[in-house]
PyMOL commands that place a pseudoatom at each C-alpha (Angstrom):
pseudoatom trace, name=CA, resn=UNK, resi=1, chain=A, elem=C, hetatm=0, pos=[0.000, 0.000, 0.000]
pseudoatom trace, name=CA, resn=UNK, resi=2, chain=A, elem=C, hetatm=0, pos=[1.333, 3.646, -1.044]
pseudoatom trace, name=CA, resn=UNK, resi=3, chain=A, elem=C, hetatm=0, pos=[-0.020, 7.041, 0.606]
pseudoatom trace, name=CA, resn=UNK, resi=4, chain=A, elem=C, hetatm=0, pos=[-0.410, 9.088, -2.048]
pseudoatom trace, name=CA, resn=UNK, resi=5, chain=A, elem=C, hetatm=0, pos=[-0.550, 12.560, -1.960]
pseudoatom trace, name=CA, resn=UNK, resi=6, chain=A, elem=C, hetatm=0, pos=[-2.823, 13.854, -4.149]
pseudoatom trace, name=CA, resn=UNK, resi=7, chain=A, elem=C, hetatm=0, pos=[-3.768, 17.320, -5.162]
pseudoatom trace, name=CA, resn=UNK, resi=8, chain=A, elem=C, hetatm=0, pos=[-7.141, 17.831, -6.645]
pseudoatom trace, name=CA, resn=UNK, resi=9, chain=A, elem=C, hetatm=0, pos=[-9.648, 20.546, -7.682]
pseudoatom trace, name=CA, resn=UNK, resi=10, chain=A, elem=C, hetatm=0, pos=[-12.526, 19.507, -5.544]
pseudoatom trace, name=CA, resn=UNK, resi=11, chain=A, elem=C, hetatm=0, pos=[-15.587, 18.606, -7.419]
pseudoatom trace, name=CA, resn=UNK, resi=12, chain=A, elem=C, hetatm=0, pos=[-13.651, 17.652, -10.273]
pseudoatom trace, name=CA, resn=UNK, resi=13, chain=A, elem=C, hetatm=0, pos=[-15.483, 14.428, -11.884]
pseudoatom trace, name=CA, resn=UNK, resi=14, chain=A, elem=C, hetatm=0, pos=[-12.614, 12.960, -13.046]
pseudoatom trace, name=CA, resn=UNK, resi=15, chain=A, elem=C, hetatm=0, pos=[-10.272, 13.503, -10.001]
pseudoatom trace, name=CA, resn=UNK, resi=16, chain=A, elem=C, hetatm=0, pos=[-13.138, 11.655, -8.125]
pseudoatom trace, name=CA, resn=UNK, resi=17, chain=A, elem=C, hetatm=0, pos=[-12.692, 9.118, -10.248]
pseudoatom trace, name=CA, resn=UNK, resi=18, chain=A, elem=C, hetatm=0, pos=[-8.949, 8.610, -10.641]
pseudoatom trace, name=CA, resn=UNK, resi=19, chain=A, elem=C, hetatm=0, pos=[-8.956, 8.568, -6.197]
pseudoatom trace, name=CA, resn=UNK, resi=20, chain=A, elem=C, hetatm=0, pos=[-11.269, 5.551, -6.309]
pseudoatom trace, name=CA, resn=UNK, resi=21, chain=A, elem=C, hetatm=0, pos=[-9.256, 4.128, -8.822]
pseudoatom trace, name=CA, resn=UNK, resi=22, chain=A, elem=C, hetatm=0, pos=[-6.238, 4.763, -6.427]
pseudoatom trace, name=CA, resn=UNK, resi=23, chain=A, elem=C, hetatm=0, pos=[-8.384, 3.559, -3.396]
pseudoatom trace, name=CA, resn=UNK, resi=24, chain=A, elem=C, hetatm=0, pos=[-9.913, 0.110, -5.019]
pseudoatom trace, name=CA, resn=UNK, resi=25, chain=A, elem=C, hetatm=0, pos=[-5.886, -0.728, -5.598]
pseudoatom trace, name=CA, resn=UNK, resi=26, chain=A, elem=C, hetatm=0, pos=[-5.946, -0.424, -1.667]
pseudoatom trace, name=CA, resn=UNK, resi=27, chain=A, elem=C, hetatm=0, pos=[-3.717, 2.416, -1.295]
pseudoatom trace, name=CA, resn=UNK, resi=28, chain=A, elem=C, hetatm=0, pos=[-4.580, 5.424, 0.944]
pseudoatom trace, name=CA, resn=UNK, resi=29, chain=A, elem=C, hetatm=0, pos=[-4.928, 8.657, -0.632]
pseudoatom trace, name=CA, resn=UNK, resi=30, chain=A, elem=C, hetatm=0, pos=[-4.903, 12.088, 1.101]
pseudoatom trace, name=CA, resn=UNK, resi=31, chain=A, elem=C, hetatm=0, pos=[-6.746, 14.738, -1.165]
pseudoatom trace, name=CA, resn=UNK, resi=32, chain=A, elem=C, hetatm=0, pos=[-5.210, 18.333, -1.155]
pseudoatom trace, name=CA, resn=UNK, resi=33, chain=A, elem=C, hetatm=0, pos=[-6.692, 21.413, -3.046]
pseudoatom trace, name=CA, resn=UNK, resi=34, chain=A, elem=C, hetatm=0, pos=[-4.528, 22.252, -5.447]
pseudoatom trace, name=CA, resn=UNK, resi=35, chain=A, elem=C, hetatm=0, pos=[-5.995, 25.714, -5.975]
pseudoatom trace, name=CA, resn=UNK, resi=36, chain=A, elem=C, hetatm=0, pos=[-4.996, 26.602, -2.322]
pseudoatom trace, name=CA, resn=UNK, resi=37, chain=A, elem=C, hetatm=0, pos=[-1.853, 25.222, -2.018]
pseudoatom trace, name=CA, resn=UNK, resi=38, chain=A, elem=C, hetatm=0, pos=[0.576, 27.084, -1.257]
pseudoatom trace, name=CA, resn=UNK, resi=39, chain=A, elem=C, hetatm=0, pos=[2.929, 26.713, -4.274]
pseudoatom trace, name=CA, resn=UNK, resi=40, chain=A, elem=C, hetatm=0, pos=[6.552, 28.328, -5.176]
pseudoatom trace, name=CA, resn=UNK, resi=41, chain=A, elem=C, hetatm=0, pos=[8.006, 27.972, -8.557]
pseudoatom trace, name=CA, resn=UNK, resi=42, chain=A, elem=C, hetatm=0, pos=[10.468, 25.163, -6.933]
pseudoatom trace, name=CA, resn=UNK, resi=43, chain=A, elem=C, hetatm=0, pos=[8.057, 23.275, -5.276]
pseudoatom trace, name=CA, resn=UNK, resi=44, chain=A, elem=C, hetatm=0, pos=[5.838, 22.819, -8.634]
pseudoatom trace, name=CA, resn=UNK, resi=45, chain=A, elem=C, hetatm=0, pos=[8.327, 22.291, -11.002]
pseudoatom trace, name=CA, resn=UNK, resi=46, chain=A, elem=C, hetatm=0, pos=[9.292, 18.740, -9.140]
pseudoatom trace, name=CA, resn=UNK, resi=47, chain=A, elem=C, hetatm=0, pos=[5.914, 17.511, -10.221]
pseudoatom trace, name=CA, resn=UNK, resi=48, chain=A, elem=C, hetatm=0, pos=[6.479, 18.941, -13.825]
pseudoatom trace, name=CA, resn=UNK, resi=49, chain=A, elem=C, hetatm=0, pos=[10.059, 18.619, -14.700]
pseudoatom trace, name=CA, resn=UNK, resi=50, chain=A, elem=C, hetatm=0, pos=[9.612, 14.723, -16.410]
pseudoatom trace, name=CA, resn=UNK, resi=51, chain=A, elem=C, hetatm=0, pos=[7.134, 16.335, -18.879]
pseudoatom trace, name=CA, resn=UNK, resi=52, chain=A, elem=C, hetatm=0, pos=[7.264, 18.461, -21.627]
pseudoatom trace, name=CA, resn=UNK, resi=53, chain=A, elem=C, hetatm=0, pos=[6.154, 22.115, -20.539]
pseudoatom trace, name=CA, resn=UNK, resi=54, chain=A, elem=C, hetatm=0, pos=[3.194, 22.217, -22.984]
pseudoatom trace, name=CA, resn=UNK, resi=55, chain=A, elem=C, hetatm=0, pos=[1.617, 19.247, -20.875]
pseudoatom trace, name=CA, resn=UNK, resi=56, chain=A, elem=C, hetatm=0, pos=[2.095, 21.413, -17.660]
pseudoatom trace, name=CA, resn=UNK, resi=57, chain=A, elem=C, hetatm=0, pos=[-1.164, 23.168, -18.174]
pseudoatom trace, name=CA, resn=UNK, resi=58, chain=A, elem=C, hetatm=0, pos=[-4.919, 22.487, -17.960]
pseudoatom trace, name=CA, resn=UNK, resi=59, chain=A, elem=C, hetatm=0, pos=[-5.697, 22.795, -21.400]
pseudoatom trace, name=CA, resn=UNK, resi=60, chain=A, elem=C, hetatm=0, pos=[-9.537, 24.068, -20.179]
pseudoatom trace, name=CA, resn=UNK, resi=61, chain=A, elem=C, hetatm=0, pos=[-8.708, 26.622, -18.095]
pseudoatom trace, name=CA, resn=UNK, resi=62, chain=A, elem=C, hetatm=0, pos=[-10.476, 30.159, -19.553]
pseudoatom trace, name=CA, resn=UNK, resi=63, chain=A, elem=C, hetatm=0, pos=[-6.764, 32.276, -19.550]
pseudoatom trace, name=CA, resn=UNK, resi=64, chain=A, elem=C, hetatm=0, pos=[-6.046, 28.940, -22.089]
pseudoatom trace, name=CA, resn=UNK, resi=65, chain=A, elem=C, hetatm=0, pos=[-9.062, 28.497, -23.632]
pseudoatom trace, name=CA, resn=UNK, resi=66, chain=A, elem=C, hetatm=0, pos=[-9.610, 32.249, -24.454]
pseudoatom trace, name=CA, resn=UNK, resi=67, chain=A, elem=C, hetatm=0, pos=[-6.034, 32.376, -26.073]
pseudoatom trace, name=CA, resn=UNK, resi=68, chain=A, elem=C, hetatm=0, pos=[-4.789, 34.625, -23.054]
pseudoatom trace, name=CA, resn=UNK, resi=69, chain=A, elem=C, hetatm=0, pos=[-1.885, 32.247, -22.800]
pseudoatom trace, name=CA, resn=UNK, resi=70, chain=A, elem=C, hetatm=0, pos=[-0.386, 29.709, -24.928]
pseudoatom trace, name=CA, resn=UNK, resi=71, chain=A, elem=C, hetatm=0, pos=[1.864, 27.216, -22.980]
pseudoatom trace, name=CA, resn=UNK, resi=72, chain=A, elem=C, hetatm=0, pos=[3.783, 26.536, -26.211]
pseudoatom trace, name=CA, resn=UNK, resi=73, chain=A, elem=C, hetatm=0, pos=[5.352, 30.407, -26.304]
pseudoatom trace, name=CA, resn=UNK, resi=74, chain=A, elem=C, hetatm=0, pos=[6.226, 30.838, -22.357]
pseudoatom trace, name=CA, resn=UNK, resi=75, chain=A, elem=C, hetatm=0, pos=[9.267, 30.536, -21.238]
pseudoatom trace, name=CA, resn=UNK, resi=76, chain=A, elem=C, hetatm=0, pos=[9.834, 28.185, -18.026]
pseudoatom trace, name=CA, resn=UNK, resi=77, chain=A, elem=C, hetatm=0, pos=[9.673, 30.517, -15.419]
pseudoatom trace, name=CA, resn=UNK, resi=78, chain=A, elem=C, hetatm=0, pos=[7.592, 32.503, -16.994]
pseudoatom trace, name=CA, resn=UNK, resi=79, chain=A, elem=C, hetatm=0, pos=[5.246, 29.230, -17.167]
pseudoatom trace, name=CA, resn=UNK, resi=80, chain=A, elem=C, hetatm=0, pos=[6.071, 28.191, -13.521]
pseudoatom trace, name=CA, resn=UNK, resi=81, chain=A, elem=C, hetatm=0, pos=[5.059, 32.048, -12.343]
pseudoatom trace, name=CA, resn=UNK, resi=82, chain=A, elem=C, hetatm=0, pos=[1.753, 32.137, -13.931]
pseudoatom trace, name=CA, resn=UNK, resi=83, chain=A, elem=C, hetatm=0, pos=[0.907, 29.199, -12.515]
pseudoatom trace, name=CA, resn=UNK, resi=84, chain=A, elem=C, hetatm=0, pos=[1.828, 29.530, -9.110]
pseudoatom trace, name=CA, resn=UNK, resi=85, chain=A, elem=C, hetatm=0, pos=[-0.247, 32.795, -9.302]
pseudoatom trace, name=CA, resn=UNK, resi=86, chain=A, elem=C, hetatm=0, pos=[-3.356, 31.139, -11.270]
pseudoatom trace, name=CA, resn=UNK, resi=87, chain=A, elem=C, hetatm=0, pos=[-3.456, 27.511, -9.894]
pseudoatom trace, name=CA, resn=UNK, resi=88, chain=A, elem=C, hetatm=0, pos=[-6.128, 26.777, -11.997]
pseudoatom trace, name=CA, resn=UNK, resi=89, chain=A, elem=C, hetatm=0, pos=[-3.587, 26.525, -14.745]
pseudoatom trace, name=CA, resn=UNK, resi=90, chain=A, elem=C, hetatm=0, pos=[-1.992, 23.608, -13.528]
pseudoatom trace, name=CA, resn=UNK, resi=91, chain=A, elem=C, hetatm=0, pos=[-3.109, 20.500, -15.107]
pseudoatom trace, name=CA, resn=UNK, resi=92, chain=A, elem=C, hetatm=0, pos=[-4.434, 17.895, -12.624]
pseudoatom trace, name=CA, resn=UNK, resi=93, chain=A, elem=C, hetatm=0, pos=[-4.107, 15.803, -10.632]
pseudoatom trace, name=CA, resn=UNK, resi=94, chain=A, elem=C, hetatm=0, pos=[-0.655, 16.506, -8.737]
pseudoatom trace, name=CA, resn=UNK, resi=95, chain=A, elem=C, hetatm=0, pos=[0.236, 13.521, -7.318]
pseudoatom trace, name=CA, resn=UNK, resi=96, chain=A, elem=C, hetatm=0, pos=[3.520, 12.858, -4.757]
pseudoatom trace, name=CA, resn=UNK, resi=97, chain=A, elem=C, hetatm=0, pos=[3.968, 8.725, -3.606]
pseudoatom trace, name=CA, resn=UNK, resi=98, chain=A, elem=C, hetatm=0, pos=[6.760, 9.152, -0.956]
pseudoatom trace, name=CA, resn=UNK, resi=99, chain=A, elem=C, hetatm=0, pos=[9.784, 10.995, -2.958]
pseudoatom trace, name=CA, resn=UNK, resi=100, chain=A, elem=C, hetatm=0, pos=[8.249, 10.505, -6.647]
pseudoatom trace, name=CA, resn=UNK, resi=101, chain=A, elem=C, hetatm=0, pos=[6.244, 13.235, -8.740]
pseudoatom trace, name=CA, resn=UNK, resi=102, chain=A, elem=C, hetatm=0, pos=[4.007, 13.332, -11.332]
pseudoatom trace, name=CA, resn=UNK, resi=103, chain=A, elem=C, hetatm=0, pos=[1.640, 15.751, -12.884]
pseudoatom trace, name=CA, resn=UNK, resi=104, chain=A, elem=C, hetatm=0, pos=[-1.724, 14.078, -14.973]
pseudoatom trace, name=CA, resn=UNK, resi=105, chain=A, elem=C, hetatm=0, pos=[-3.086, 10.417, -14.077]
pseudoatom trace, name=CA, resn=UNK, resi=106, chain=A, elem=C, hetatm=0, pos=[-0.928, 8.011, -16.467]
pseudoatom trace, name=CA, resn=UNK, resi=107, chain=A, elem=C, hetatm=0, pos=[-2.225, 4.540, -15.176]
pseudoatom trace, name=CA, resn=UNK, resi=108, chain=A, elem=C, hetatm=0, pos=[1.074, 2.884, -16.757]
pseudoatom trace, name=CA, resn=UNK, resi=109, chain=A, elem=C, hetatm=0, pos=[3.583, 5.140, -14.691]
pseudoatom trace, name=CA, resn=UNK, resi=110, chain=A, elem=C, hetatm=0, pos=[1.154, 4.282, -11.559]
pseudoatom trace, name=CA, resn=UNK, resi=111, chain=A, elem=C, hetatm=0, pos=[1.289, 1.181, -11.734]
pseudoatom trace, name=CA, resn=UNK, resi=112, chain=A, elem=C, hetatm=0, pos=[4.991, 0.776, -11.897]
pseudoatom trace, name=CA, resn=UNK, resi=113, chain=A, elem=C, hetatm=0, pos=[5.381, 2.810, -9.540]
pseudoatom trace, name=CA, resn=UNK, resi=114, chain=A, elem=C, hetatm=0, pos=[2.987, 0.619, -6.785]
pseudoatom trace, name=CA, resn=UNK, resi=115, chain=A, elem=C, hetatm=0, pos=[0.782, -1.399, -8.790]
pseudoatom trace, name=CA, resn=UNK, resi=116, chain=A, elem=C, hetatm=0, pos=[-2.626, -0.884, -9.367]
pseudoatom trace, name=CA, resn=UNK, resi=117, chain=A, elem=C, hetatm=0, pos=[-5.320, -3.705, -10.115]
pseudoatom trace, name=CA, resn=UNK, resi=118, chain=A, elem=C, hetatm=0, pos=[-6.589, -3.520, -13.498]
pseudoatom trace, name=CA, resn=UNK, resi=119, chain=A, elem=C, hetatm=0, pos=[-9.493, -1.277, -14.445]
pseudoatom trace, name=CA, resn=UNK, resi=120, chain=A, elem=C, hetatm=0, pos=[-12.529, -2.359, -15.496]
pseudoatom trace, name=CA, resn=UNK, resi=121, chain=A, elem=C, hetatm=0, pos=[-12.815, -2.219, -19.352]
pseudoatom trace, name=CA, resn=UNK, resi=122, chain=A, elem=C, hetatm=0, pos=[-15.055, 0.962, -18.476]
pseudoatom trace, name=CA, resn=UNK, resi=123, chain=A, elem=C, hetatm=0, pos=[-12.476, 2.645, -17.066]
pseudoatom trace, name=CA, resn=UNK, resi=124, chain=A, elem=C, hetatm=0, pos=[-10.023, 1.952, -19.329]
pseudoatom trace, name=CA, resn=UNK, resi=125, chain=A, elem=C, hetatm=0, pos=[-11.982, 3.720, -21.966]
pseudoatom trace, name=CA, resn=UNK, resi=126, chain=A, elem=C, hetatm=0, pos=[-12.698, 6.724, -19.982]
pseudoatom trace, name=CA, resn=UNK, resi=127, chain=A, elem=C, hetatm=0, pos=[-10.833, 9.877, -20.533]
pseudoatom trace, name=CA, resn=UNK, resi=128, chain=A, elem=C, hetatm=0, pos=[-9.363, 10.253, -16.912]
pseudoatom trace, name=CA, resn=UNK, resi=129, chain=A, elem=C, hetatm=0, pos=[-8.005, 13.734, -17.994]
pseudoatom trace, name=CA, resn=UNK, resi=130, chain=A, elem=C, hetatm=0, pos=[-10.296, 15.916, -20.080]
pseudoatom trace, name=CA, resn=UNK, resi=131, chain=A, elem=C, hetatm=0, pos=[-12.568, 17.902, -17.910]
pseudoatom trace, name=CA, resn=UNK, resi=132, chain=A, elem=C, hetatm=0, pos=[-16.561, 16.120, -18.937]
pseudoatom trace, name=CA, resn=UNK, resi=133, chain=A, elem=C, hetatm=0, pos=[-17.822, 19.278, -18.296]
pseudoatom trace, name=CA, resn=UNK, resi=134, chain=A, elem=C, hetatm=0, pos=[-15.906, 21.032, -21.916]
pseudoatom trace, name=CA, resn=UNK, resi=135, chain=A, elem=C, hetatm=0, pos=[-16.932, 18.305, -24.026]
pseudoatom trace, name=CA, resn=UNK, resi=136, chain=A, elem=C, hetatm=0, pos=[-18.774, 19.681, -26.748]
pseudoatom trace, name=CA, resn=UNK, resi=137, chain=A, elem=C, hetatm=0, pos=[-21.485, 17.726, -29.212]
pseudoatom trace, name=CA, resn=UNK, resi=138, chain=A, elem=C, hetatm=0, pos=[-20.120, 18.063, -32.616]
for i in range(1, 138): cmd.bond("trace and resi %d" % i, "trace and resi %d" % (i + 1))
show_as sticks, trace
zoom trace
């Protein structure tokens, strides 16, 4: 069993979803709010640094959606800044298993990490990332 920490945007659907995942696997989770956490540019960039800078951000967030900022043209610190000032930019979940970091829920790299029981084929097809809530019908 891992503790994981893991730091959320209450309400979200699918952060709700990814913790039970986390939980049916039997390991404990402790949810943090991500939009209140006290960040720094230091102590966010250990959750970031393994992925390109462009998947740092939540992609629905209105400064993104509205074209206010593009990820792709900051530069890091710049990046790190804005988002330590607008939490809601950060892509979700934040998660922290004893001295490992991660930003996003990427079921492979969790379950190397500590294992987690296969999903249901239900879950596997789910988007576990993508806010429900923005998808459109085309």
């Amino acid at each position: 069993m891992a503790i994981i920490i893991f730091y959320e945007k209450p309400g979200c659907v699918n952060n709700t979803k990814q913790k039970a995942i986390l939980h049916a696997a039997g390991h404990a989770v402790k949810a943090r709010n991500l939009l209140t956490q006290s960040w720094s540019p230091e102590t966010l960039y250990q959750f970031l640094k393994d992925r390109p800078q462009w998947e740092w951000f939540n992609r629905t967030a209105p400064q993104i959606r509205e074209g206010e900022i593009v990820p792709e043209k900051l530069e890091q610190q710049t990046a790190l800044e804005l988002m330590v000032k607008y939490p809601i930019l950060i892509r979700r979940p934040l998660i922290q298993i004893g001295d490992r970091y991660t930003v996003g829920f990427d079921l492979v790299k969790l379950n190397a990490w500590m294992g987690l029981r296969e999903p249901q084929p239900s879950v596997k097809d789910l988007d576990l990332e993508t806010c429900p809530r923005m998808v459109t019908n085309r």
